[in-house]
C-alpha positions in Angstrom: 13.7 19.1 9.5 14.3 21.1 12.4 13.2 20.2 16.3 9.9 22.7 16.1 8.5 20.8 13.0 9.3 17.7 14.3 7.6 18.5 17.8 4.4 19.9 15.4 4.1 16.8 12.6 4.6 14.3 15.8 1.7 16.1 17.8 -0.3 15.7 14.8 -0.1 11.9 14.6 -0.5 11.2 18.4 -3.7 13.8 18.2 -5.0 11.6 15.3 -4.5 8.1 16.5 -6.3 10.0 19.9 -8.9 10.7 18.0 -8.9 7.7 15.8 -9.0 5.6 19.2 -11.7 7.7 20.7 -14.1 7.2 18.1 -13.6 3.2 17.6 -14.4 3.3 21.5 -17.7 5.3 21.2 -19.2 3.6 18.2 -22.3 1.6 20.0 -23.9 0.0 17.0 -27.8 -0.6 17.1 -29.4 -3.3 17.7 -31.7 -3.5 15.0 -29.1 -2.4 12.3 -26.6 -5.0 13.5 -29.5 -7.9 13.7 -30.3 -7.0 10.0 -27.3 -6.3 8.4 -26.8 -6.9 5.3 -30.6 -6.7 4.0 -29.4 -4.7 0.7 -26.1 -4.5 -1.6 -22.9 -3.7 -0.1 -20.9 -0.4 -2.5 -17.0 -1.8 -2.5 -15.2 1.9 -2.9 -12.0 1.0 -4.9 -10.2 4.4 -5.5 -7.7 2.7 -8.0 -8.3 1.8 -12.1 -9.7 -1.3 -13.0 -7.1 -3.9 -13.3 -4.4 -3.4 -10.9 -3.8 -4.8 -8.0 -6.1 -3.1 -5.5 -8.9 -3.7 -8.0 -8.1 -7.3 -8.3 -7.9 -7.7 -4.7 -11.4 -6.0 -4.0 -13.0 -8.3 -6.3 -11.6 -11.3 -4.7 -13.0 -9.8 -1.3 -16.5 -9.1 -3.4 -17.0 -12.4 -4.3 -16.0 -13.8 -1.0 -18.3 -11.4 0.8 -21.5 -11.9 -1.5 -21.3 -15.6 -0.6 -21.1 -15.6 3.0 -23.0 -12.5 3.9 -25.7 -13.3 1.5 -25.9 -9.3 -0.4 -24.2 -8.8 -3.5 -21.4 -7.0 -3.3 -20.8 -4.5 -6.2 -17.1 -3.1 -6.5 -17.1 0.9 -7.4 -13.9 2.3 -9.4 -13.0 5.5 -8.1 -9.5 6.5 -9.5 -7.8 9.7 -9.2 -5.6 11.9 -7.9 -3.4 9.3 -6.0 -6.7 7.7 -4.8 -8.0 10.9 -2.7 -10.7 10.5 -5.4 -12.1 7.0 -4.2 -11.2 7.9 -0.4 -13.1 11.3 -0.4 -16.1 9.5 -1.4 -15.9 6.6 0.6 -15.1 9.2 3.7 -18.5 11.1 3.2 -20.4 7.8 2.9 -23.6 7.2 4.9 -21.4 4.9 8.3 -24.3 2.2 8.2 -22.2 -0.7 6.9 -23.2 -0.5 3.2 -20.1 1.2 2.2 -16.5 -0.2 2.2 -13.1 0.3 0.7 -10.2 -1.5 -0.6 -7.5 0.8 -0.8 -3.4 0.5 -0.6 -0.5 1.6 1.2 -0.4 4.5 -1.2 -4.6 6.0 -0.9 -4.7 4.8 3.1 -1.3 6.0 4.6 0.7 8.0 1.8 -1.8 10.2 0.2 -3.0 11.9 3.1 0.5 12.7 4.5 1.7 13.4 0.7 -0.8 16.1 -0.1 -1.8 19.4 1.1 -5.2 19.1 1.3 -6.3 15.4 0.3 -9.8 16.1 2.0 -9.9 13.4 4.4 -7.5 12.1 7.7 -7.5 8.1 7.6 -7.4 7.8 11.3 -10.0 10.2 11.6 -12.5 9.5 9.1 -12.5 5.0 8.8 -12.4 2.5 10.9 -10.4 -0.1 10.1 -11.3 -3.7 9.0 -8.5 -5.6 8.1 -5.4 -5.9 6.4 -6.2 -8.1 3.3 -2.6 -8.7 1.9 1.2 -8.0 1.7 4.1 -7.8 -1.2 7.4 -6.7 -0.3 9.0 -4.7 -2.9 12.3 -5.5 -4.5 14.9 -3.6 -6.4 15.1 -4.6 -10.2 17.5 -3.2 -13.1 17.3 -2.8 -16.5 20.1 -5.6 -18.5 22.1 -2.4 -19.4 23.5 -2.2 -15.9 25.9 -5.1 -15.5 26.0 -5.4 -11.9 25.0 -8.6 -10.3 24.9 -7.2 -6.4 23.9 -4.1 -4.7 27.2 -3.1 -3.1 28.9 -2.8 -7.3 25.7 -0.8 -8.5 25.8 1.0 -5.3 29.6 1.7 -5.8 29.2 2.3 -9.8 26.3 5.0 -8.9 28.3 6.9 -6.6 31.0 7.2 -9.1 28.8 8.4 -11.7 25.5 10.1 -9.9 24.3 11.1 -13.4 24.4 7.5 -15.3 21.2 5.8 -13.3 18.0 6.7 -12.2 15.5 5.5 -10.9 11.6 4.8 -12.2 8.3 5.0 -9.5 5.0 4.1 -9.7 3.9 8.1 -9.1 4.8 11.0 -6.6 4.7 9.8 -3.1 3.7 6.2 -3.9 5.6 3.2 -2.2 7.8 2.3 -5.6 8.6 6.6 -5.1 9.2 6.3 -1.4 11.2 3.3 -1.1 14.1 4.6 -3.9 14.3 7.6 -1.6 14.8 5.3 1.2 17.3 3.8 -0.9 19.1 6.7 -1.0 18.9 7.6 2.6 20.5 4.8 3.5 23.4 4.1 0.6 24.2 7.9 0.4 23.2 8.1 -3.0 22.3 11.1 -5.2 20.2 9.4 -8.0 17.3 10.8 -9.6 13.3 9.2 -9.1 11.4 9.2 -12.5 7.7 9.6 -11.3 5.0 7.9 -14.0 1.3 7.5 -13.8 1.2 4.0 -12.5 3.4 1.3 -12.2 3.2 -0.5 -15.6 4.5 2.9 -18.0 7.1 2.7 -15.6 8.0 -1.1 -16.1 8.4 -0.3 -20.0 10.3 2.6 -19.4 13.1 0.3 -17.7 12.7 -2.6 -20.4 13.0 0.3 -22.6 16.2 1.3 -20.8 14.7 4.5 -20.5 15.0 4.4 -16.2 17.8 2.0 -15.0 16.2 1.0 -12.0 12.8 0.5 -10.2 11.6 -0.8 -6.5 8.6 -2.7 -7.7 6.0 -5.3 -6.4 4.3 -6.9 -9.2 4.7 -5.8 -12.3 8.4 -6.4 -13.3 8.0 -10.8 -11.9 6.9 -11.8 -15.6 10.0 -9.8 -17.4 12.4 -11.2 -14.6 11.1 -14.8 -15.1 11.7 -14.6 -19.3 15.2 -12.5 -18.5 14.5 -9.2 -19.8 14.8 -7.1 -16.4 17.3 -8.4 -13.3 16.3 -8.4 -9.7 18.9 -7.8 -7.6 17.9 -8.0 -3.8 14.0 -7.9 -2.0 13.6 -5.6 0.5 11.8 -8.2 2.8 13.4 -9.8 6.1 13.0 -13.2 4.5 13.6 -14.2 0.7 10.6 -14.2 -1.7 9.7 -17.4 -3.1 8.4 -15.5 -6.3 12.3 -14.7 -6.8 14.9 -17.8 -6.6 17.8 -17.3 -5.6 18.1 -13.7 -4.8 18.9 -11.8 -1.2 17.6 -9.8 0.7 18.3 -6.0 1.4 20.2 -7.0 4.6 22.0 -9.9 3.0 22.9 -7.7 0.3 25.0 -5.3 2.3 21.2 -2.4 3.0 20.6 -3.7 6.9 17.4 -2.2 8.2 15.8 -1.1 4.3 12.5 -3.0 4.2 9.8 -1.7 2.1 6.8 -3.5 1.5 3.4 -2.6 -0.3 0.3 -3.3 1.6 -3.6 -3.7 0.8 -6.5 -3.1 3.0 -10.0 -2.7 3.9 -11.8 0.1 5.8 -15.5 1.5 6.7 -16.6 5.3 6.8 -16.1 6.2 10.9 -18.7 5.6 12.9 -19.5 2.3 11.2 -21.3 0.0 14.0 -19.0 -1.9 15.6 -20.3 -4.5 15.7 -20.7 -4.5 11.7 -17.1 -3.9 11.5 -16.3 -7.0 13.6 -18.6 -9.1 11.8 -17.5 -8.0 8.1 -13.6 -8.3 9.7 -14.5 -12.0 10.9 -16.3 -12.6 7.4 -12.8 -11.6 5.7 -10.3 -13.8 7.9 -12.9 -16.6 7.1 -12.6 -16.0 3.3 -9.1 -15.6 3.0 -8.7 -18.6 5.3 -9.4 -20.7 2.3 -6.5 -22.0 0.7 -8.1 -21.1 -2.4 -8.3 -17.7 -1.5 -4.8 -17.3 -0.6 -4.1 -19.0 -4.6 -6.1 -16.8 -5.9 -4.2 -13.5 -4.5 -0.8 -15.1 -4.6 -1.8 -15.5 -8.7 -3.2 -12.2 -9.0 -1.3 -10.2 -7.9 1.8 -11.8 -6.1 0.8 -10.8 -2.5 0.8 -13.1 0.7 -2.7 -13.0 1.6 -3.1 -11.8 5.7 -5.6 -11.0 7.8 -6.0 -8.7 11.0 -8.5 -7.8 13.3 -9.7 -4.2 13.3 -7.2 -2.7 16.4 -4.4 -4.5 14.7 -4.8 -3.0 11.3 -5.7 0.7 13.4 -2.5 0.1 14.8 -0.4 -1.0 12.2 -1.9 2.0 9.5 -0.9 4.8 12.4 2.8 3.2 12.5 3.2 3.1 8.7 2.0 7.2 8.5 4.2 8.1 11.4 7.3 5.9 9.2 6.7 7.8 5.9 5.0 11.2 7.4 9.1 11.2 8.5 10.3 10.5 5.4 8.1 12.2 3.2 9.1 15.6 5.6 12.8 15.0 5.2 12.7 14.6 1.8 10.3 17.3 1.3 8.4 15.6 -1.5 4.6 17.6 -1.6 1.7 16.7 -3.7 -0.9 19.7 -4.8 
């Protein structure tokens, strides 16, 4: 990427967070609506099928919500197109506090970067609630390849750049993202298999089919029963979920962590003080050590919470992290 187009993408960030900042500052919320709210059904945007992880997370968050705010709170499947579908809509929604959306690492800081025209700026266009949960990804091979640590598949590889490839969860999505990272930072040539979602790309590598994936989720049952291997997580501490295996940096990959994130947002201009009041709801509800269970179960996350300007914050590093890689790799999405 050469100086010019570095100078350009990193005036586009700093003018978004500016903006971003700007409106979060001048959103006065009205009285009345903020004395009232809720006095109707809350939508819950979730721009991701039913039945993955996002979708299992926004329910959780529903349910939680409905009790404590006293509105039902109805959960509305969006999918498509990398979840600029779900986001579009929950973009152009009326900003009085009876929209939301759950979305991911992948619909709230990857898409927008990733695409040419995804038809709305996160910073620009929510504010942000909270951050509702956290999975660091790890790197797991098919039984065919016989190495037991990073540094000998890593080695192997780059004897053979043609024998293993990789699997992702789709174009530009974390699974995608963190491989090339991978290969950034081991010197490797391998290929990335994109597939539409994460499980096709799971039984691709039981069937052998991929060699390798970076995966949250999806591969834990098959490692437990033996049928798939995970070799190292790409987290600064071990994962419970996997006994006995390292991390990246203890693997010999210093610096490579990758996680995958969940989140909540509200169309801009969302009162503020509806925001903060639906952000406190959510570090009450997931407070609960049920809560927590319930997500760690579901889909193998650490249930977090932030406030609003903590989330803002962390969503503007994680576009400026993979707006770079995405450019230097010069991955584009139509």
């Amino acid at each position: 990427m050469s100086r010019r187009s570095n100078w350009g993408w990193a005036r586009t960030v700093a003018r978004s967070t500016c903006i971003y900042m700007s409106l979060t500052v001048i959103c006065v919320p009205s009285a009345k609506s903020a004395e009232d709210y809720p006095s109707r059904p809350i939508r819950m945007i979730v721009p991701i099928a039913p039945g993955g992880g996002t979708d299992l997370i926004a329910r959780v968050m529903g349910q939680g919500l409905s009790k404590t705010l006293g509105q039902p709170v109805v959960v509305d499947n969006r999918a498509g197109a990398g979840g600029l579908i779900g986001m579009r809509a929950a973009a152009q929604a009326p900003n009085d506090g009876y929209t939301l959306v759950t979305g991911n690492i992948g619909s709230i800081a990857l898409s927008p970067v990733l695409y040419k025209d995804p038809g709305y700026d996160t910073l620009r266009d929510f504010e942000p609630v909270s951050l509702l949960a956290t999975a660091p990804l790890t790197l797991v091979a098919n039984n065919s390849v016989h190495y037991r640590s990073v540094k000998d598949l890593v080695d192997a590889m780059k004897a053979d750049p043609g024998r293993y490839s990789f699997g992702s969860s789709g174009l530009g999505q974390s699974t995608h993202l963190a491989a090339e990272l991978f290969k950034i930072h081991t010197g490797l040539k391998s290929v990335v298999v994109p597939y539409r979602g994460a499980a096709p790309a799971v039984t691709d590598l039981l069937a052998g089919n991929v060699q390798l994936i970076f995966d949250a989720t999806q591969s834990l049952p098959h490692v437990k029963a033996g049928k798939l291997r995970a070799l190292a997580v790409a987290s600064a501490r071990r994962s419970p979920l996997f006994a006995g295996v390292p991390t990246m940096a203890e693997a010999g990959v210093p610096g490579f962590e990758v996680s995958t994130w969940f989140g909540m947002l509200a169309p801009r201009r969302t009162p503020k003080r509806i925001v903060d009041r639906i952000s406190g709801e959510v570090v009450h509800i997931i407070g609960a050590e049920r809560v927590k269970q319930q997500i760690s179960d579901l889909v193998m996350s650490d249930a977090v919470t932030s406030t609003p300007s903590e989330f803002g914050r962390f969503i503007a590093s994680e576009i400026s992290r993979w707006c770079e890689l995405i450019q230097k790799t010069g991955m584009r999405a139509e």
